[in-house]
PLY file of the C-alpha trace (Angstrom):
ply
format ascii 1.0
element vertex 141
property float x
property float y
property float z
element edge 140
property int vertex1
property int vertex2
end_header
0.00 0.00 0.00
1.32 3.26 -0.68
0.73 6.37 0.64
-1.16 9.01 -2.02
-0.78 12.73 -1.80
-3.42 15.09 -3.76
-0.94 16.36 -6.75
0.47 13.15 -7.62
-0.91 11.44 -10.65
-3.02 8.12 -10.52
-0.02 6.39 -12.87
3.32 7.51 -11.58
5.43 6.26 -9.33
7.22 9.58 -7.29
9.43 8.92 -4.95
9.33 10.25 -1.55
12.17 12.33 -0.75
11.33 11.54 3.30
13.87 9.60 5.68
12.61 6.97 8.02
13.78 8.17 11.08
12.09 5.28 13.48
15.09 3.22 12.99
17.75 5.82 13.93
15.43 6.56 17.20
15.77 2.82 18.10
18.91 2.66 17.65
20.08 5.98 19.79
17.46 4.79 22.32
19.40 1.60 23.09
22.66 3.41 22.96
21.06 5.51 25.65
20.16 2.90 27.77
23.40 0.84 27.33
24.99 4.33 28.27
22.92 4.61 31.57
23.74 1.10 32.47
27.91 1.21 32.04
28.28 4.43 33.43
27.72 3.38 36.89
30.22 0.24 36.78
32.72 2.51 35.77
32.85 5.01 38.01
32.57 2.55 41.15
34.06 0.09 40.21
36.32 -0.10 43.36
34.66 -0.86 46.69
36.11 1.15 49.51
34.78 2.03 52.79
35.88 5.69 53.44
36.55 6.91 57.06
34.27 8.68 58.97
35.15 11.74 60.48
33.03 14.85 62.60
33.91 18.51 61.45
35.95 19.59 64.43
37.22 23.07 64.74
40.44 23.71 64.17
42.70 26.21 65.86
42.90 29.98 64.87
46.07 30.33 62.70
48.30 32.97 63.92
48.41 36.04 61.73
50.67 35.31 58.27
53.74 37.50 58.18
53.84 39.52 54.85
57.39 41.06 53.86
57.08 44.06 51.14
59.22 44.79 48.32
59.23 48.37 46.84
59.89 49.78 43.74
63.33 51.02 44.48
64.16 47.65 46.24
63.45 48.36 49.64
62.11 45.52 52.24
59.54 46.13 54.47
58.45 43.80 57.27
54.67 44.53 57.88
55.08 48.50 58.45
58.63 48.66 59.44
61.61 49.49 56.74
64.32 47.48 57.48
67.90 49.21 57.10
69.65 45.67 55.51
68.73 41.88 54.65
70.09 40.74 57.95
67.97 42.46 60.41
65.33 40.29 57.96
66.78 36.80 58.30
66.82 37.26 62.18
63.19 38.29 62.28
62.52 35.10 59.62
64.82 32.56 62.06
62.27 33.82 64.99
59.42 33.14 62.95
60.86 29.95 61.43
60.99 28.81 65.31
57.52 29.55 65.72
54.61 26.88 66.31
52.22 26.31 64.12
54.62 27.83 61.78
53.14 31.29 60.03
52.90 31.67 56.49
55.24 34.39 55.13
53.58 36.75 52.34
55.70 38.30 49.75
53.99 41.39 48.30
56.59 42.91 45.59
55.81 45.72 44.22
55.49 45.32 40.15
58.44 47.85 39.39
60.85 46.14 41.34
63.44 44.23 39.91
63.64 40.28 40.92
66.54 40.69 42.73
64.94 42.09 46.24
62.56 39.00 45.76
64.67 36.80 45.69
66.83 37.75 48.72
63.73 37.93 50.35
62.76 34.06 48.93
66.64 33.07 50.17
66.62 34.19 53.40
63.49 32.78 54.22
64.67 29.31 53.05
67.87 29.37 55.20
66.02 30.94 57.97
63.88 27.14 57.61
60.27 29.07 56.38
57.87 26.16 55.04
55.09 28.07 53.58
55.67 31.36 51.14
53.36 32.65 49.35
53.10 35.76 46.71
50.37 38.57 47.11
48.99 39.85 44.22
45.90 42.19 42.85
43.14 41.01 41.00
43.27 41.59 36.97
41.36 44.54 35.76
42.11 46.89 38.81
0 1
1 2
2 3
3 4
4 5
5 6
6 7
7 8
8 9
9 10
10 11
11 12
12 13
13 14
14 15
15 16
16 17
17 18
18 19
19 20
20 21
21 22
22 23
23 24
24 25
25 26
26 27
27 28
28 29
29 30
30 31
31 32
32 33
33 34
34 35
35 36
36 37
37 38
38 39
39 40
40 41
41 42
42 43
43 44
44 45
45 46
46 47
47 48
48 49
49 50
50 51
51 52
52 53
53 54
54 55
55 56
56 57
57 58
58 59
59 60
60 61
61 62
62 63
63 64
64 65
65 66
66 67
67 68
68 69
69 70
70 71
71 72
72 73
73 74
74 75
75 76
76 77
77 78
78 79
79 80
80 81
81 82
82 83
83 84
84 85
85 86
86 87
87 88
88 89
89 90
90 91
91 92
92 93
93 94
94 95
95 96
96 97
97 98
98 99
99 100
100 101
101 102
102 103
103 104
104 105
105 106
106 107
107 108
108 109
109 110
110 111
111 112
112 113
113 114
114 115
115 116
116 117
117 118
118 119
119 120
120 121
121 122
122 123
123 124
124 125
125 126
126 127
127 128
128 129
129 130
130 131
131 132
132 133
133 134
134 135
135 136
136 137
137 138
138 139
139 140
């Protein structure tokens, strides 16, 4: 039986320029379903029984000690200029002794050369420093 539109003629034979799409939705729909079924295996496949810990509170950290480097080389510790890099490793040994350990913030100034920095970055790993990190503004500003 075929299927008869109003400007076809009774005696030709037109083709129908349609696609059968039922057979591609089968075929996606099992895809889909295989899909759902696999997806599961592989992401579990390992059993492991995780620990169970509460949320306890941890101590306040002390405050993070933040050196400064200026444009013209100069190092800063928090608000204080300091007159040479020794005066900075002594104040870096006391903090290196310090428990919990602070953090030490570099903030260098974008002018200055990378020498200050890294006399800054030296002494703090002879003075024993774990943790340094490097302050910096947000793009756009």
């Amino acid at each position: 039986m075929a299927i008869r539109y109003a400007a076809q003629q009774e005696g030709e034979d037109a083709l129908i320029a349609e696609i059968n799409t039922t057979p591609l939705v089968d075929v996606m729909l099992v895809l889909l379903i295989i899909f759902l079924i696999t997806i599961p295996v592989v992401n579990s496949s390992i059993a492991v029984n995780l620990p169970r810990e509460q949320n306890q509170q941890r101590q306040p950290q002390q405050e993070n000690v933040i050196v400064t480097v200026d444009a013209q080389g100069g190092i800063w510790w928090f608000e204080t200029r300091l007159p040479d890099a020794s005066g900075l490793a002594e104040l870096l040994a006391k903090v290196a002794a310090m428990q919990p350990q602070p953090e030490l913030h570099i903030r260098g100034d974008v002018r200055a050369e990378y020498e200050p920095v890294g006399r800054v970055i030296l002494a703090a790993q002879q003075a024993g420093i774990a943790r340094i990190g490097f302050l910096t503004e947000p793009p756009g500003r």
